[in-house]
C-alpha positions as CSV (number, residue, x, y, z in Angstrom):
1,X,121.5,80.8,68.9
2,X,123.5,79.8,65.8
3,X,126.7,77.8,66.1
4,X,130.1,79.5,65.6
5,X,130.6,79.3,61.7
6,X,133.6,78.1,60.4
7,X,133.9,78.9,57.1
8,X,137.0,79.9,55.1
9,X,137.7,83.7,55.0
10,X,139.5,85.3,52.5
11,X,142.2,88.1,52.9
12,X,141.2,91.5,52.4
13,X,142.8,93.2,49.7
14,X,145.6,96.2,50.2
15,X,144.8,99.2,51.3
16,X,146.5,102.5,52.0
17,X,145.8,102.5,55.5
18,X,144.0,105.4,57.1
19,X,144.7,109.3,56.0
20,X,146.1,111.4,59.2
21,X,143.4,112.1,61.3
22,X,143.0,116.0,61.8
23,X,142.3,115.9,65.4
24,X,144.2,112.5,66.5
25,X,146.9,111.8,69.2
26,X,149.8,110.8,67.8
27,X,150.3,107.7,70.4
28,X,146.1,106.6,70.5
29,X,147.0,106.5,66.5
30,X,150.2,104.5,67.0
31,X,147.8,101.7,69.2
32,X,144.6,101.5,66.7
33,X,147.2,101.1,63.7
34,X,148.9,98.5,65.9
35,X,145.9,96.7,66.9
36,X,144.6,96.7,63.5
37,X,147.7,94.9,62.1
38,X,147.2,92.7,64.8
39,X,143.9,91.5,64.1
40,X,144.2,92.0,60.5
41,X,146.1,89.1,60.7
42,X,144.2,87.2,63.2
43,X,140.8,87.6,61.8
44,X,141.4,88.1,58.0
45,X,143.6,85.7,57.2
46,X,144.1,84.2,53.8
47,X,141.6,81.6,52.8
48,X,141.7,79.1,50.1
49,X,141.1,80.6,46.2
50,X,138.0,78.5,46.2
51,X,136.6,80.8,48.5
52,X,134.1,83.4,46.6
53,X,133.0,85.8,49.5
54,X,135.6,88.3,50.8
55,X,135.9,91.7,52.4
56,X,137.7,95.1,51.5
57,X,138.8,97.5,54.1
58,X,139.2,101.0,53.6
59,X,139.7,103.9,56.0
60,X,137.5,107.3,55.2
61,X,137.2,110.3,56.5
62,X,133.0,111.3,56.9
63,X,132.4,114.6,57.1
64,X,129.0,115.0,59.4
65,X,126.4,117.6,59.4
66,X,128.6,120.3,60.1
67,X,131.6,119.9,59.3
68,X,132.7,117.4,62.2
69,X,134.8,114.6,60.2
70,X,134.5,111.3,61.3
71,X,137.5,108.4,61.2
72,X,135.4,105.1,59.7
73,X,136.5,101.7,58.6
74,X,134.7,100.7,56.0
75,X,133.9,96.7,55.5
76,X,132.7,95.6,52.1
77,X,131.3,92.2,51.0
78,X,133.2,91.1,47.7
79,X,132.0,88.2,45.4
80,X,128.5,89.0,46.4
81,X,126.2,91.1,44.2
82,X,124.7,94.5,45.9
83,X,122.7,95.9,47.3
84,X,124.1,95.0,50.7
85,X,122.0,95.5,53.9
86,X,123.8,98.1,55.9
87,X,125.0,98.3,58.7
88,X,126.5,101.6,61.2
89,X,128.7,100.5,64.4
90,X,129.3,103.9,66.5
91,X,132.3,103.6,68.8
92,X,132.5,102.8,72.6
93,X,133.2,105.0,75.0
94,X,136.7,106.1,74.6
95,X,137.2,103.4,72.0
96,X,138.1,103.9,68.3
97,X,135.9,102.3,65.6
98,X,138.5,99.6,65.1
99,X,137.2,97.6,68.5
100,X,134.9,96.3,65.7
101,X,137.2,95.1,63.6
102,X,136.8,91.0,63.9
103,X,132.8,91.0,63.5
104,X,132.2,93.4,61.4
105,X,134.5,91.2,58.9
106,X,132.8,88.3,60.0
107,X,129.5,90.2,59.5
108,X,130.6,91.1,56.0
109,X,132.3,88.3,54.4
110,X,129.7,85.6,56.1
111,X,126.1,87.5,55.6
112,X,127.1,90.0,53.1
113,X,126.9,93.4,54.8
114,X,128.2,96.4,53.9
115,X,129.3,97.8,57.6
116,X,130.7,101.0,58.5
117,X,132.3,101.1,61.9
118,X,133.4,104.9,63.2
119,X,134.8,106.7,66.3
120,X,132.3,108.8,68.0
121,X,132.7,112.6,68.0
122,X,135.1,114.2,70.4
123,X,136.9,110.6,70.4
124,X,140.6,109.9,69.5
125,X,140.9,109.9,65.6
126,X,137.7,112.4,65.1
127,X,137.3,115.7,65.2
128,X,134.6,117.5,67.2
129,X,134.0,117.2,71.0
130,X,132.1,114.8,73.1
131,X,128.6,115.4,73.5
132,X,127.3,112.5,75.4
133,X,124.9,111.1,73.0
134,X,123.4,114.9,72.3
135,X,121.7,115.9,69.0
136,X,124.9,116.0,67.1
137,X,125.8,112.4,67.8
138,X,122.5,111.4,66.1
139,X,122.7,113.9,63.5
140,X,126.5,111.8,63.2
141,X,124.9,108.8,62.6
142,X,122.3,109.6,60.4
143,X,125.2,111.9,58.2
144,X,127.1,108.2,58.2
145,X,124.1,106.6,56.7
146,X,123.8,109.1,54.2
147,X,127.4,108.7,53.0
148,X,126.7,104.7,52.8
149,X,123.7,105.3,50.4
150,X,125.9,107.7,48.7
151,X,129.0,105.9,48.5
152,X,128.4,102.0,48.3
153,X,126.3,99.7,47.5
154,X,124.0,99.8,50.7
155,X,120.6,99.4,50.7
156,X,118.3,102.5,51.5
157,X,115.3,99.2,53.1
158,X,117.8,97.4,54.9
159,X,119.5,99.5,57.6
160,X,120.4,98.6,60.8
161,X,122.7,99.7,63.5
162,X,124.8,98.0,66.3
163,X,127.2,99.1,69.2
164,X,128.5,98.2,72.5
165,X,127.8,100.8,75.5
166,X,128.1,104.2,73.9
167,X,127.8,102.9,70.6
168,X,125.0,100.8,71.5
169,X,123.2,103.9,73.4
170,X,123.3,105.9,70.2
171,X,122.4,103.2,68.3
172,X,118.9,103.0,70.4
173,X,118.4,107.1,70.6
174,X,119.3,107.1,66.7
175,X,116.4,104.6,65.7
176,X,114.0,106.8,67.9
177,X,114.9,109.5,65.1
178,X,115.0,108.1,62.4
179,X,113.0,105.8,60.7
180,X,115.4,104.4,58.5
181,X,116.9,102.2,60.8
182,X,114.8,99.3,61.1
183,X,116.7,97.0,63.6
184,X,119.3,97.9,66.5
185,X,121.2,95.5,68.6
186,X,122.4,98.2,72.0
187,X,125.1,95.6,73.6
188,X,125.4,97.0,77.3
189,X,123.8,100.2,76.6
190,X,121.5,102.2,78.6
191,X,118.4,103.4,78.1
192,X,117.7,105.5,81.0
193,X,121.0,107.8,82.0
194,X,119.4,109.0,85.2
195,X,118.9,105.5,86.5
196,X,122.4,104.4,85.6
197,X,124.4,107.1,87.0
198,X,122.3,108.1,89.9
199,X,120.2,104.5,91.0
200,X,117.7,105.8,93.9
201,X,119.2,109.2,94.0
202,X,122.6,107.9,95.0
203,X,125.7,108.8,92.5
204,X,127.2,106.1,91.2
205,X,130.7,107.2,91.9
206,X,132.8,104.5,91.1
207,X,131.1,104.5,87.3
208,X,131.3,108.3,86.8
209,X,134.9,108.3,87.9
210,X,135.3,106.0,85.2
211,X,134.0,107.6,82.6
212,X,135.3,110.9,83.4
213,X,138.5,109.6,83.5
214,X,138.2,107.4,79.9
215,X,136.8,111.2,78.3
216,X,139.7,113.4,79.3
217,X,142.3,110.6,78.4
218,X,140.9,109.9,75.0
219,X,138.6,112.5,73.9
220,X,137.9,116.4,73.7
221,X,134.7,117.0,76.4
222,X,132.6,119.2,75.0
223,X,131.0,122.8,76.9
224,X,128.0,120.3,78.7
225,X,130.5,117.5,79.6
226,X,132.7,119.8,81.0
227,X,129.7,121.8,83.2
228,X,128.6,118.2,84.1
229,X,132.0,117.1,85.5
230,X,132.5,120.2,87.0
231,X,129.6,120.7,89.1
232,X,130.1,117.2,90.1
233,X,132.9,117.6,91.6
234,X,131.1,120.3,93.8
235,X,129.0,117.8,94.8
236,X,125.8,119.2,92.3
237,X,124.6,116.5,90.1
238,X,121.9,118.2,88.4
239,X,123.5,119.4,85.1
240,X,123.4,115.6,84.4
241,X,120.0,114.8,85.8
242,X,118.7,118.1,83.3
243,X,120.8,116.4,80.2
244,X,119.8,112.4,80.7
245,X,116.0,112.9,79.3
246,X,117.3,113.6,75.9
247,X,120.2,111.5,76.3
248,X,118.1,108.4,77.4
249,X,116.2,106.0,75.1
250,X,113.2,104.9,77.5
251,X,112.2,108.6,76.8
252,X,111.6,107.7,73.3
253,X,109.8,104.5,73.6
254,X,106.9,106.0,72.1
255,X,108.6,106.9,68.7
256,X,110.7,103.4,68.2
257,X,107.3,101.6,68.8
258,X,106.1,104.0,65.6
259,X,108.9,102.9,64.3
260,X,108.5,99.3,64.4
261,X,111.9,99.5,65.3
262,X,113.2,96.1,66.3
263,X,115.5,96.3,69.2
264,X,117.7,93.8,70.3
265,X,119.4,93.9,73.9
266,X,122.4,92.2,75.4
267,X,123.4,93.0,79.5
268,X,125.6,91.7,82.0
269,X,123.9,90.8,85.6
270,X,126.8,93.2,87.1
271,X,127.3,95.9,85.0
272,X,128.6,98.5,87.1
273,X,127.7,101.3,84.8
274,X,124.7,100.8,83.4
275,X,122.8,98.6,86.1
276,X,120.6,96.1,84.7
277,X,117.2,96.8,86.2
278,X,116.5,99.3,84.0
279,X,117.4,97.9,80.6
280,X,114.6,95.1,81.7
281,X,111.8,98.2,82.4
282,X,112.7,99.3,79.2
283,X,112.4,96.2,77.7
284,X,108.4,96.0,79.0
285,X,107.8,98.7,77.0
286,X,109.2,97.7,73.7
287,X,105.9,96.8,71.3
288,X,107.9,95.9,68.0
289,X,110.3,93.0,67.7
290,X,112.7,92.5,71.1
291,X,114.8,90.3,72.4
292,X,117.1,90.5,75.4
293,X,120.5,88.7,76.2
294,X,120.9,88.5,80.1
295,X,124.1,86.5,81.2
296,X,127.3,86.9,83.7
297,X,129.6,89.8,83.3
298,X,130.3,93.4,83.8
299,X,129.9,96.1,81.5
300,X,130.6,95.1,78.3
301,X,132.9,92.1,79.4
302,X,130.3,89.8,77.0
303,X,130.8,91.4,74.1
304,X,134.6,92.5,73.9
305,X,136.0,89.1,72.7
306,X,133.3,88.9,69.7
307,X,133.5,92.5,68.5
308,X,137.4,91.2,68.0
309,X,136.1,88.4,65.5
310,X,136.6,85.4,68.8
311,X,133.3,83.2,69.0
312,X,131.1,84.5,71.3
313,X,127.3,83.8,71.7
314,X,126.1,87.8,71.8
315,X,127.4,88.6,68.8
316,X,126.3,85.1,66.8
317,X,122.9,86.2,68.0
318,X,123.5,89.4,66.9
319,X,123.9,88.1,63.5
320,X,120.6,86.0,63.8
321,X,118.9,89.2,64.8
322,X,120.4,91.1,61.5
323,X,119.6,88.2,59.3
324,X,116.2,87.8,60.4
325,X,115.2,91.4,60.0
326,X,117.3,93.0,57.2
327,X,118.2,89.8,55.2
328,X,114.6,88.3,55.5
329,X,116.0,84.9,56.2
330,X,114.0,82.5,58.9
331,X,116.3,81.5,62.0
332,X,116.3,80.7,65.6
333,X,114.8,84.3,66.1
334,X,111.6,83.1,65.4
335,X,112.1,79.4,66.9
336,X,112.6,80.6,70.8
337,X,111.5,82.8,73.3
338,X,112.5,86.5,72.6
339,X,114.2,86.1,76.7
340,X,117.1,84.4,77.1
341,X,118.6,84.2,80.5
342,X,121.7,82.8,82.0
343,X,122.3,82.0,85.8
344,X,124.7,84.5,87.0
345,X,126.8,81.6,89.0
346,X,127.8,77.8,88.6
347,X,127.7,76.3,84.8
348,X,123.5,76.8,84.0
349,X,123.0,77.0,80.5
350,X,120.3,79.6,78.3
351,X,116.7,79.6,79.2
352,X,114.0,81.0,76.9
353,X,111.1,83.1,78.2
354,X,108.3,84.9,76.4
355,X,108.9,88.3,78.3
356,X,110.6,89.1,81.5
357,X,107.9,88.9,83.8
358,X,108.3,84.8,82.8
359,X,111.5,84.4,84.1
360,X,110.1,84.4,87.8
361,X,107.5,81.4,88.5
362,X,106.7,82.3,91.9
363,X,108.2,84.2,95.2
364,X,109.2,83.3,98.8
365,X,108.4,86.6,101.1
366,X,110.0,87.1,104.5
367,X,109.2,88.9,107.3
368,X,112.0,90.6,108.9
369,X,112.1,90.6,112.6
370,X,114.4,92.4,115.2
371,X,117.8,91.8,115.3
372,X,119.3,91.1,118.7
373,X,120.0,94.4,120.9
374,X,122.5,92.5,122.9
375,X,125.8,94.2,123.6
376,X,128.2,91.7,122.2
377,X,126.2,91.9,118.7
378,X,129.1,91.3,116.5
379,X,127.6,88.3,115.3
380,X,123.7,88.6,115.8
381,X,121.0,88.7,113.8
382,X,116.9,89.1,112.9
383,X,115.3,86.0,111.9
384,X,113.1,86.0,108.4
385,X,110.6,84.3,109.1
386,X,106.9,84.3,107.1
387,X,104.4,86.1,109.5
388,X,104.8,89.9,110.0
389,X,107.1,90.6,112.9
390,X,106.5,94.7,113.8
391,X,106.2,96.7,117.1
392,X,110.3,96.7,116.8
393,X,113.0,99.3,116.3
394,X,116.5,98.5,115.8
395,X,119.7,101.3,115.4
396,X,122.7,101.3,113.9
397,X,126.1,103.5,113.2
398,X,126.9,105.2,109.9
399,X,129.3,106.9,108.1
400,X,131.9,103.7,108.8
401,X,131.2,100.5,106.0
402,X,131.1,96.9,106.7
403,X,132.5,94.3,104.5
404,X,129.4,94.2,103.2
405,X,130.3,95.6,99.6
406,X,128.8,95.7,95.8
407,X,131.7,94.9,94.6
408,X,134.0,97.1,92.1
409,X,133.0,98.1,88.6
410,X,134.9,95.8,85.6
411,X,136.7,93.8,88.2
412,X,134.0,92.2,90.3
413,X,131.6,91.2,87.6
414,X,134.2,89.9,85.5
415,X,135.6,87.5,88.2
416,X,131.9,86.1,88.4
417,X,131.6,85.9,84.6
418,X,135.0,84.2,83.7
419,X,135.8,82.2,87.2
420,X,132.5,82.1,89.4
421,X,134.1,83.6,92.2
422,X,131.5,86.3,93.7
423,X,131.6,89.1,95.5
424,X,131.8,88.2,98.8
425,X,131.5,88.4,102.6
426,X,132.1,86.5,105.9
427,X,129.2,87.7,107.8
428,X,130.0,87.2,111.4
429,X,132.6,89.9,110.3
430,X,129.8,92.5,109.6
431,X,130.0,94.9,112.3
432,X,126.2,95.0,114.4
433,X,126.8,98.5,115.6
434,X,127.2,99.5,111.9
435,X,124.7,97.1,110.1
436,X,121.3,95.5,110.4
437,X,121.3,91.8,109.3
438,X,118.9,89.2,109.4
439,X,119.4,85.7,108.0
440,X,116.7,82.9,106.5
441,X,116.2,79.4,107.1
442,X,118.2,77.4,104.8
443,X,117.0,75.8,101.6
444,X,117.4,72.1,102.2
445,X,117.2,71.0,98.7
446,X,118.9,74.6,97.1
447,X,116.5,77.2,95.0
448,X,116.9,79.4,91.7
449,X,116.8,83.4,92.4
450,X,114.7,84.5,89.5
451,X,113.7,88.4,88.7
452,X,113.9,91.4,90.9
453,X,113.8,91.0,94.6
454,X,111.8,93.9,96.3
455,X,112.4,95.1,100.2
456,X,110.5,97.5,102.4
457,X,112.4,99.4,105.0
458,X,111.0,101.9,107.0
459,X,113.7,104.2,108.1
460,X,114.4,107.4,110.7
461,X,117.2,109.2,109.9
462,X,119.0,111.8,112.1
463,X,119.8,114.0,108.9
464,X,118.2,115.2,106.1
465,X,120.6,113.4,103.7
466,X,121.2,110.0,104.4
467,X,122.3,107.0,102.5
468,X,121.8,103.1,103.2
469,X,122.4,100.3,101.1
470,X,121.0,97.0,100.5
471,X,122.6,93.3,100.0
472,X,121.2,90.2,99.4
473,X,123.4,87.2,99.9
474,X,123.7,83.4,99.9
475,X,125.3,82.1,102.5
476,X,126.8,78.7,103.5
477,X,126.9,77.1,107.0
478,X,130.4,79.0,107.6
479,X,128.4,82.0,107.2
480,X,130.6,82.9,103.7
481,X,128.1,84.7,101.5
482,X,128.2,85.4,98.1
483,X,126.4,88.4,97.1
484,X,123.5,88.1,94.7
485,X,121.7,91.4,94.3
486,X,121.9,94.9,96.1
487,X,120.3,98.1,95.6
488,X,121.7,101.7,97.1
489,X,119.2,104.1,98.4
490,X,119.4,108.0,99.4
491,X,116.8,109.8,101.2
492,X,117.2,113.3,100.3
493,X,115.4,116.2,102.4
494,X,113.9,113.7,105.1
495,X,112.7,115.3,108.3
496,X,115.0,114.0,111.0
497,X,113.3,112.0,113.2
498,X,110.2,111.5,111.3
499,X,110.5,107.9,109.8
500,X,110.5,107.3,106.1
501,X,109.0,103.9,104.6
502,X,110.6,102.9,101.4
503,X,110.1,100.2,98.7
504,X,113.2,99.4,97.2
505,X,114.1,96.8,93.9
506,X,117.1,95.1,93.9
507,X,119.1,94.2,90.9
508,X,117.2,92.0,88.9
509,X,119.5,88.3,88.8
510,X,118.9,84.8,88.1
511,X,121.3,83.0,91.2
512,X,121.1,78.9,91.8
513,X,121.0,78.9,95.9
514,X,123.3,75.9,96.6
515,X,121.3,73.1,98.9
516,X,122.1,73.7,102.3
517,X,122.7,77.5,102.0
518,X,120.1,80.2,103.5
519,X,119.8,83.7,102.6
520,X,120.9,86.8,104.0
521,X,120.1,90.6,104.3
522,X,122.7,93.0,105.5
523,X,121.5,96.9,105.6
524,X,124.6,99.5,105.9
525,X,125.2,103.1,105.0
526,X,128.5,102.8,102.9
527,X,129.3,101.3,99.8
528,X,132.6,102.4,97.9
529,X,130.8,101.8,94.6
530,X,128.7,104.7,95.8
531,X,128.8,107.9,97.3
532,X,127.5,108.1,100.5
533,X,125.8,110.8,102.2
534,X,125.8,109.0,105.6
535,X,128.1,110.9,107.5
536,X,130.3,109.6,110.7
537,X,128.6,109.9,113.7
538,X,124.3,109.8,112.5
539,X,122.2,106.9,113.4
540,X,119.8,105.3,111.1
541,X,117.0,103.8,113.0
542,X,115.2,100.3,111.1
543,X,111.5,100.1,112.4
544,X,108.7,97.5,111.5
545,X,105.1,99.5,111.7
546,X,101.9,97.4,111.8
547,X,101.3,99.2,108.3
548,X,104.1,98.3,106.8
549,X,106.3,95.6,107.9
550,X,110.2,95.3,107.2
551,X,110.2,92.7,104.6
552,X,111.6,91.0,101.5
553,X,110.3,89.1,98.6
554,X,113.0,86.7,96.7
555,X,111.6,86.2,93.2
556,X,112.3,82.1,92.5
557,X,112.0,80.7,89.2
């Protein structure tokens, strides 16, 4: 990745500032003018007259396909001769299109782009409502591309598009489209909806609260939001589940592979919205050009600094990724591995793989055997051990959680991103009656976590709706654990009584196991990320049959 450039930027010129938008809130206006001025000053400041590349800022109004107008800020390169490669930067979630303020100057006055930045329909300062990435938000991008080649000096060859989460998902289904767009960069997007918001057929509550919440403050929901959230809150998730094919871009890896589209992807290990175990599936099945950014954070927590104009290694390789494909120009891109990976704890730098399956060298598999059935089991536990251990049956409590916990959305992740702390837990404090956990030998010498850890759980539930949920952790001799992967799981219509084997991933992770530390497995059946269909009172019962023992595989590097 490119170093941080430092080169003199000059002041944008004047400009009227942005017409009154016909569908805006008068205080969301007040902030995005605010913020503007703010980094206006920040990012653009004057530069010496020597300088000959600049930037000019204007505000327009697009008016889409029908009829919907669009707030946009529009970047231009000055002192640099056109045609300029283009490039469309739809809005966040809840966001207006000034969150890209900083680098899309930086992209502009530096590699000579013409960027146009706007607020996703149903958003703030444009009109329409929001259609969660539906036709009409693609049909918004491509109108936005039209007015480019209409109204500046873009070039029709060179188009690309870039955004973080919502902007970055449209940015992917948009490509799948339409063949103009020759290179994406989807910074903590999804690519499969159903996975995100509903991981092993368990709702991801704490993320759909979120966004719920962010629509109705900021935005207009449109007729299938509104059915979505409603029958949510009824408990019926399927509006969702019958929207997210169309809505998801590993449905449409066929036509970006026609495409030759070349996708560039940047995650967080601990997004708690878009989980990242699915944007490395769909990664597997990109064909064209890839490359995929893995490193500590939460959703979008990587990229918010840099899409402010702040140095920040996403979006410098962002602008390698452009420059490579729309510019033509030869650059890292083509020196290193199209994988870069960063250990989601302790101060490990970037490592380069060919693909994912690379990042993992090799795996340590434990057998899981019973836990103890004493009475005092506050503090027991099941050994892992490496032969097969099965015949056993072990029971525990639900509906009540343990403080064995994912963590929460935005918070947790971030801690681990900007401070190392984890999420974490003190096991002899998780509950016996209420948990299954077993606990490894210890690493004398430490080990790397690398890829997705896999456990098999065979499970007899009492009801036909049942949830448990999964966490990996490294623990220290005090038996203080940090969390390093965890996956939720629902079984949904299960005969109760008749026992259920399952094969669950975890989150994929890269984790340095301090020497010393051992590993540990707690299985519960409440996780206030989640929601839980484990109600007070059911038993789970964990069994280990000859044909399929309980155990784990730990992916090392």
């Amino acid at each position: 990745m490119r170093p941080v450039r430092s080169a003199p930027r000059p002041a944008p010129p004047e400009d009227g500032g942005p017409p009154a938008p016909t569908a805006a809130r008068g205080p969301a206006r007040l902030l995005s003018c605010a913020i503007a001025a703010v980094l206006a000053a920040a990012v653009l400041h004057p530069a010496p007259a020597s300088a000959a590349v600049g930037a000019s800022v204007s505000y327009e109004t697009i008016v889409s396909h029908d009829g919907t107008e669009l707030s946009a800020k529009v970047i231009t390169p000055t002192g640099v001769e056109g045609p300029h490669p283009l490039l469309v930067m739809p809005s966040a979630w809840g966001t207006p299109q000034i969150i890209y303020v900083g680098a899309a100057a930086r992209l502009a006055m530096e590699s000579g782009y013409q960027v146009v930045a706007y607020t996703s329909r149903g958003f703030l300062d444009s009109g329409g409502e929001i259609e969660v990435a539906g036709p009409d938000d693609r049909a918004d991008a491509g109108a936005v591309i039209d007015w480019a080649l209409e109204n500046t000096e873009a070039d029709p060859d060179r188009i690309g598009m870039a955004g973080i989460s919502y902007g970055g998902g449209i940015s992917l289904l948009t490509a799948a489209e339409d063949d103009r767009v020759r290179a994406v960069a989807s910074l903590s997007g999804w690519a499969d909806l159903a996975a995100s918001l509903y991981p092993d057929e368990t709702v991801n509550r704490q993320a759909a609260e979120l966004l719920l919440l962010a629509g109705n403050l900021t935005g207009r929901p449109g007729e299938d939001l509104s059915e979505m959230e409603e029958e949510y809150r009824r408990g019926n998730i399927r509006p969702a589940l019958d929207l997210a094919p169309d809505r998801s871009a590993a449905t449409k890896v066929d036509a970006l592979n026609a495409n030759g589209t070349a996708v560039m992807m940047a995650h967080a290990w601990n997004d708690g919205i878009f989980p990242v175990g699915h944007v490395t599936d769909f990664y597997e099945e990109l064909e064209g050009p890839k490359r995929l950014m893995l490193a500590p954070g939460d959703h979008a927590t990587q990229e918010a600094f840099g899409a402010l104009g702040l140095p920040d290694e996403v979006w410098e390789s962002l602008g390698d990724w452009f420059d490579h494909h729309l510019r033509g120009q030869e650059n890292e891109v083509d020196a290193d591995g199209p994988v870069h990976v960063r250990p989601n704890n302790g101060s490990g730098g970037w490592t380069s793989h060919p693909d994912w399956p690379s990042v993992t060298g090799g795996s340590d598999e434990y057998y899981l055997a019973e836990p103890s059935g004493d009475w005092f089991r506050w503090q027991s536990s099941g050994a892992m051990g490496t032969e097969p251990a099965t015949g056993w049956d072990y029971r525990f409590r639900t509906g009540i959680g343990t403080p064995a916990e994912s963590g929460t959305v935005l918070l947790s992740g971030a801690l681990q991103q900007f401070f190392d702390i984890p999420t974490g837990v003190l096991l002899p404090t998780v509950d016996r009656y209420r948990a299954a956990v077993w606990t490894s030998p210890a690493y004398p010498d430490g080990v790397r976590v690398a890829g997705t850890p896999e456990a098999t759980f065979t499970f007899t539930p009492t009801a036909e709706d049942q949830s448990v949920f999964l966490h990996l952790y490294a623990v220290d001799g005090n038996g203080a654990g940090s969390l390093i992967s965890h996956t939720p799981h629902t079984l949904r219509g299960a005969v109760p009584g008749e026992p259920v084997t399952v094969t669950a991933e975890l989150e994929p992770v890269v984790w340095d196991v301090p020497a010393g530390h051992r590993l540990a497995v707690v299985v519960d059946s409440r996780d206030a990320r989640y929601t839980s269909e484990s109600a007070l009172g059911d038993r789970v019962d964990v069994t280990s049959p000859e044909d399929a023992p309980t155990r784990v595989t730990v992916p090392l590097a």
